[in-house]
C-alpha positions as CSV (number, residue, x, y, z in Angstrom):
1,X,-37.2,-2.2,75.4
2,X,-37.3,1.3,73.8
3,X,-38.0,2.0,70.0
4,X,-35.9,4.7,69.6
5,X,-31.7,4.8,69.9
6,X,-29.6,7.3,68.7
7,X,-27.0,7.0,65.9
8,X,-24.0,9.1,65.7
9,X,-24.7,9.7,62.0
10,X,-28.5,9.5,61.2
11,X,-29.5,10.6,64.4
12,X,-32.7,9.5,66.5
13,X,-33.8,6.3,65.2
14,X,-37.6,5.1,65.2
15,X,-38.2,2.1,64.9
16,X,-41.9,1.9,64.4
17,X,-41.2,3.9,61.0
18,X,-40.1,1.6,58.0
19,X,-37.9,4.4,57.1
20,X,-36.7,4.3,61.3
21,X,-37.9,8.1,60.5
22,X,-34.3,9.2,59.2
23,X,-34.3,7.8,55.4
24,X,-32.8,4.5,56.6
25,X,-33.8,0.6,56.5
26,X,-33.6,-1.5,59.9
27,X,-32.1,-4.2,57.7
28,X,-28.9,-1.5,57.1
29,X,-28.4,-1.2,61.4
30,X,-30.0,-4.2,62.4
31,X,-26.9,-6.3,60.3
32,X,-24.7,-3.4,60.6
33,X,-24.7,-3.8,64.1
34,X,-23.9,-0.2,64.3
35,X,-22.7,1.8,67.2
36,X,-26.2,3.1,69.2
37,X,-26.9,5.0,72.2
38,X,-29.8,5.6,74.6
39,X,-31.4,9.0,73.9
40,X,-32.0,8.8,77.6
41,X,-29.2,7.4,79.6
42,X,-26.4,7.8,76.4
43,X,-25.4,3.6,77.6
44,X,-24.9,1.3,74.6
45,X,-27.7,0.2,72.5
46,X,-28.1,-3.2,70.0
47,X,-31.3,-3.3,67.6
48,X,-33.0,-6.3,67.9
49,X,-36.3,-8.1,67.2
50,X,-38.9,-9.3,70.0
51,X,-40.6,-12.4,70.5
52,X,-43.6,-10.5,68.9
53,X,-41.4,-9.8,65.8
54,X,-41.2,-6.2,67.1
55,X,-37.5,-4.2,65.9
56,X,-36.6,-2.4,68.8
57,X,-33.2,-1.0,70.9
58,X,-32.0,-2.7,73.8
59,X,-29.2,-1.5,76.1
60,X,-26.0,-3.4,76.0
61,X,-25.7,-3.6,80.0
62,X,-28.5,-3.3,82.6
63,X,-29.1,0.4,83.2
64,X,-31.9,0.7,86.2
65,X,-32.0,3.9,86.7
66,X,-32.7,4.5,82.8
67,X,-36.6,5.6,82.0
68,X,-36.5,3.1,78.8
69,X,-35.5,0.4,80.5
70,X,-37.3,-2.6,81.8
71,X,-40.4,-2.2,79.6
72,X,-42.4,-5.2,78.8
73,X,-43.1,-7.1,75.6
74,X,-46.5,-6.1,76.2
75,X,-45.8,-2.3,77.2
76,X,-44.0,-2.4,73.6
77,X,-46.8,-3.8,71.7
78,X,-49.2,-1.3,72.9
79,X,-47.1,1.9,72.5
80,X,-46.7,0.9,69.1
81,X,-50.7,0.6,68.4
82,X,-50.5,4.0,70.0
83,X,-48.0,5.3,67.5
84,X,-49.8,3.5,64.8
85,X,-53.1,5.1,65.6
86,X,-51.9,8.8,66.1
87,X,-50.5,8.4,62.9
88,X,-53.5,7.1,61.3
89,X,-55.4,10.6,62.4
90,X,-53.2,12.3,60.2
91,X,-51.0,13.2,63.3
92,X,-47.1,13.2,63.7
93,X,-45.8,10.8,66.8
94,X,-42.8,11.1,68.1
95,X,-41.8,7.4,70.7
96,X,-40.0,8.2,73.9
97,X,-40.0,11.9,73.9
98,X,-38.5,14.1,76.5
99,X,-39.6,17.5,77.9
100,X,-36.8,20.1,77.3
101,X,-36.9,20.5,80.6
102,X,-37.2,16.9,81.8
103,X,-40.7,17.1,83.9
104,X,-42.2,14.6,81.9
105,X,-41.4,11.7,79.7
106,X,-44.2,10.4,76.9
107,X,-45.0,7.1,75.7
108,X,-46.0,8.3,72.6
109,X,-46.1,12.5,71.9
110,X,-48.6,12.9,68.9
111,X,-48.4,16.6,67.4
112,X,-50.7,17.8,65.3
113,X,-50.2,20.3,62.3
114,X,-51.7,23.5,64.3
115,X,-48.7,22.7,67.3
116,X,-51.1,21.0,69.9
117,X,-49.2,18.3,71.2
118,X,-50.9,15.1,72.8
119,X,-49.4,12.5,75.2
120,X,-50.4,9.0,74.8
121,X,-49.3,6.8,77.7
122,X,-49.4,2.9,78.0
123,X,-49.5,2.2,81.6
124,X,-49.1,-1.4,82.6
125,X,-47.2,-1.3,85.3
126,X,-48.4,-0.9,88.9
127,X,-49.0,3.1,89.7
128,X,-50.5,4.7,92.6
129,X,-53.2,7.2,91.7
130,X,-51.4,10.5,93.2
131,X,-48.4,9.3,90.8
132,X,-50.5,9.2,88.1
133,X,-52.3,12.6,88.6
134,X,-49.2,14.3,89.6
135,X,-48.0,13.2,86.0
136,X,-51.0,14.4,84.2
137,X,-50.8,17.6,86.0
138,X,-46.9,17.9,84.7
139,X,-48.5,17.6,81.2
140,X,-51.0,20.1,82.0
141,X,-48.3,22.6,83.2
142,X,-46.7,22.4,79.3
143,X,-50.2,22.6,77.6
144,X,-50.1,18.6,76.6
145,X,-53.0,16.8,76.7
146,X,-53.2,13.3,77.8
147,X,-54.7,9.9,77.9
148,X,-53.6,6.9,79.6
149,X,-54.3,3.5,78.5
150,X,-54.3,-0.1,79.8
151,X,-55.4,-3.6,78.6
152,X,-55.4,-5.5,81.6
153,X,-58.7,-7.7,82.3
154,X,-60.0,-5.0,84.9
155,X,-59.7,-1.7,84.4
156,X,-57.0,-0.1,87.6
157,X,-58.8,2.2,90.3
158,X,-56.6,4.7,89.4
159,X,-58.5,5.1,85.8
160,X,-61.4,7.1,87.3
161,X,-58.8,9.9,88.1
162,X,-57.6,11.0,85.0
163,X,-58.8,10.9,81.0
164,X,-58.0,6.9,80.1
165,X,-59.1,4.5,77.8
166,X,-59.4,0.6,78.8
167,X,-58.8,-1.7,75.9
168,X,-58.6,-5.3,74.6
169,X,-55.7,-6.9,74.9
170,X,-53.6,-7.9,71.8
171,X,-54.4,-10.9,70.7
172,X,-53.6,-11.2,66.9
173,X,-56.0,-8.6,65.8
174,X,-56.7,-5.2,66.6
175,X,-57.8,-3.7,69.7
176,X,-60.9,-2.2,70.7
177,X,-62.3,0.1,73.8
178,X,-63.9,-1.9,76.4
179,X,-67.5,0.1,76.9
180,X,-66.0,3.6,78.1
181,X,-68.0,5.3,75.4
182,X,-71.0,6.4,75.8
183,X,-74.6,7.4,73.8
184,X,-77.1,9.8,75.6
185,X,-81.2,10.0,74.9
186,X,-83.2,11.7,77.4
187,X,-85.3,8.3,77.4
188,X,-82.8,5.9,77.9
189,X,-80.2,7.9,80.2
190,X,-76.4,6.9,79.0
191,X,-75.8,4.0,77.6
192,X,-71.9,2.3,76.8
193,X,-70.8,2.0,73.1
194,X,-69.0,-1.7,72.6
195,X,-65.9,-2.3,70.7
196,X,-64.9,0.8,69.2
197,X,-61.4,-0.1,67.6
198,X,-58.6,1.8,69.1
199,X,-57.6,3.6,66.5
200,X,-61.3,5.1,65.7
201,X,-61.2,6.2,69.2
202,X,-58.0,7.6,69.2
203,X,-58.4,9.8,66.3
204,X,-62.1,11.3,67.8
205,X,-60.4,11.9,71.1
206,X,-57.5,13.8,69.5
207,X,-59.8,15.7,66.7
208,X,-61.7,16.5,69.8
209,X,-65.0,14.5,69.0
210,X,-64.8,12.6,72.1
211,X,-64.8,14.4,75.6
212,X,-64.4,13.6,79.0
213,X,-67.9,13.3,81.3
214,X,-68.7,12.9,84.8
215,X,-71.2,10.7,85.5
216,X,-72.0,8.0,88.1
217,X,-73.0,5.1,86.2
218,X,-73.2,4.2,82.5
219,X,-75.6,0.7,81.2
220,X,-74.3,-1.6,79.0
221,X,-75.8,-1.9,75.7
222,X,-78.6,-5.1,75.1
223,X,-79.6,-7.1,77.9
224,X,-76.3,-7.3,79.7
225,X,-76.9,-5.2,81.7
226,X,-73.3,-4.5,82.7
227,X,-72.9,-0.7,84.5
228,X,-69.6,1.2,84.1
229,X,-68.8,3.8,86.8
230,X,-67.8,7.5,85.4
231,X,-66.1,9.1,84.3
232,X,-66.0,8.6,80.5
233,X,-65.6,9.2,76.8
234,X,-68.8,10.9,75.0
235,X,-69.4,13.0,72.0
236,X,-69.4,16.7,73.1
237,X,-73.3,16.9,71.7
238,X,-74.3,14.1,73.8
239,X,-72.8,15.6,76.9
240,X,-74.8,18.8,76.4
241,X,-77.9,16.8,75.8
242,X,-77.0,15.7,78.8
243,X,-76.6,19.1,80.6
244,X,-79.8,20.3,79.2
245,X,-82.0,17.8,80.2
246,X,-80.6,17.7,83.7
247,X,-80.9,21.3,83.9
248,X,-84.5,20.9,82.6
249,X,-85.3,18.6,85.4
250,X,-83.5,20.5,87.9
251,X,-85.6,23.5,87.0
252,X,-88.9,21.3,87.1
253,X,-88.1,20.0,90.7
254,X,-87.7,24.0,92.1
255,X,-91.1,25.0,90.6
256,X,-92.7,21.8,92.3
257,X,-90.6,22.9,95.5
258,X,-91.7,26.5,95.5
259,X,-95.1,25.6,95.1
260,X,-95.4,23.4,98.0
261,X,-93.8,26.0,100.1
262,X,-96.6,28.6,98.3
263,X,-99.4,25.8,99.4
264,X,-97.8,25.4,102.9
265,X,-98.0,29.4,103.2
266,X,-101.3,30.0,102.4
267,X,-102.2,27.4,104.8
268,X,-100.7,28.4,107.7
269,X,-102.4,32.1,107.0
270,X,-106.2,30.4,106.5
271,X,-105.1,28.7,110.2
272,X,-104.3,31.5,112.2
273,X,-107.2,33.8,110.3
274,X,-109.4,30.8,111.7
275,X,-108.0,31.2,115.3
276,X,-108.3,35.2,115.7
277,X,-112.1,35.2,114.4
């Protein structure tokens, strides 16, 4: 179920814009019926309305073989939080958009005013984890970020390979991250930051004030007790705290190494002095 169609006078359509993105309603092509195509296979396209009360395009006829097709309610819902949250960080978001040269296809493509362009991916479907890296490094080919995100109960192995986010699902309100955030004190180690709304995290990770960190294990906060496996999101400050204080201790454990090997020198001299007396 795609959110975008084209129309052969207003061009693409959007339908997560109240405008649809070209100046017009969705009550004017919704009633109109008007003539649509795919802006990915060119089949026949009718706007219509979900379950969710989502306006969206659907193909007239069954088109496997089309990119758009076959999405789920679900899949729909959360590209349109995705939209709705790269647009609330002041950034443009393009649904459904296509490389020029076809290596990739986006969810949601959020540019920002300075040209960087930033790939938001729902991914609810099943994917292997080579599929899903050889797609992030076809973004990386292009200089596009991205981030892939799923709301199922347990986060999918494949989510430990490349930058994602694992969320609530929708249920009537908005979503939040589910404790892939992290703090860092030198006392306490890394702890996991609970339900940061999606579109607070969105707009950090796209103004850069969330980062990417390797790590093995990260505590949940109070008395749960809960530990999150790495990697995951943190503030760039906390994850050169981080660095520091593991470079710190790194440094303390070759002092206390070299002077054990100092220690075991000197004794093996006094020894063999003792012998040859």
């Amino acid at each position: 179920m795609p959110f975008t169609a084209q129309h052969a006078e207003h061009g693409r359509l959007d339908a997560t814009q109240p405008d649809l993105g070209c100046g017009v309603s969705w009550e004017t092509i919704h009633r109109a019926r008007a003539p649509l195509h795919c802006p990915a296979c060119d089949g026949r396209m009718v706007a219509r309305v979900s379950v969710l009360g989502l306006p969206h395009f659907a193909h007239r006829r069954r088109t496997p073989d089309c990119p758009l097709a076959g999405e789920s309610a679900g899949h729909l819902l959360l590209k349109s939080d995705l939209a709705a949250a790269a647009r609330a960080a002041g950034w443009d978001a393009l649904l459904e958009a296509a490389a020029p040269h076809g290596a990739w296809w986006a969810d949601v493509l959020a540019l920002a005013p300075d040209g960087r362009r930033f790939a938001l991916e729902a991914q609810l479907s099943p994917i292997t984890e080579a599929d899903v890296r050889d797609r992030t490094q076809r973004y990386a080919a292009d200089e596009v970020q991205v981030c892939w995100f799923d709301d199922r109960e347990r986060p999918r192995p494949w989510m430990a390979a490349v930058p994602s986010l694992h969320l609530t699902e929708s249920a009537g309100g908005p979503r939040a991250v589910r404790g892939v955030v992290a703090r860092y004190t030198a006392d306490d180690g890394w702890t996991a930051t609970e339900g940061i709304p999606l579109h607070d995290a969105v707009t950090w990770i796209l103004e850069g004030r969330l980062v990417q960190h390797e790590e093995r294990y990260v505590y949940g906060a109070g008395d749960s007790g809960d530990a999150y496996r790495g990697p995951f999101w943190t503030a760039p400050h906390y994850a050169a705290a981080a660095g520091a204080e593991s470079a710190r201790r790194q440094a303390l454990r070759d002092a206390e190494t070299a002077r054990h090997q100092r220690e075991r020198g000197r004794g093996r001299r006094g020894r063999r002095r003792t012998k040859y007396c």
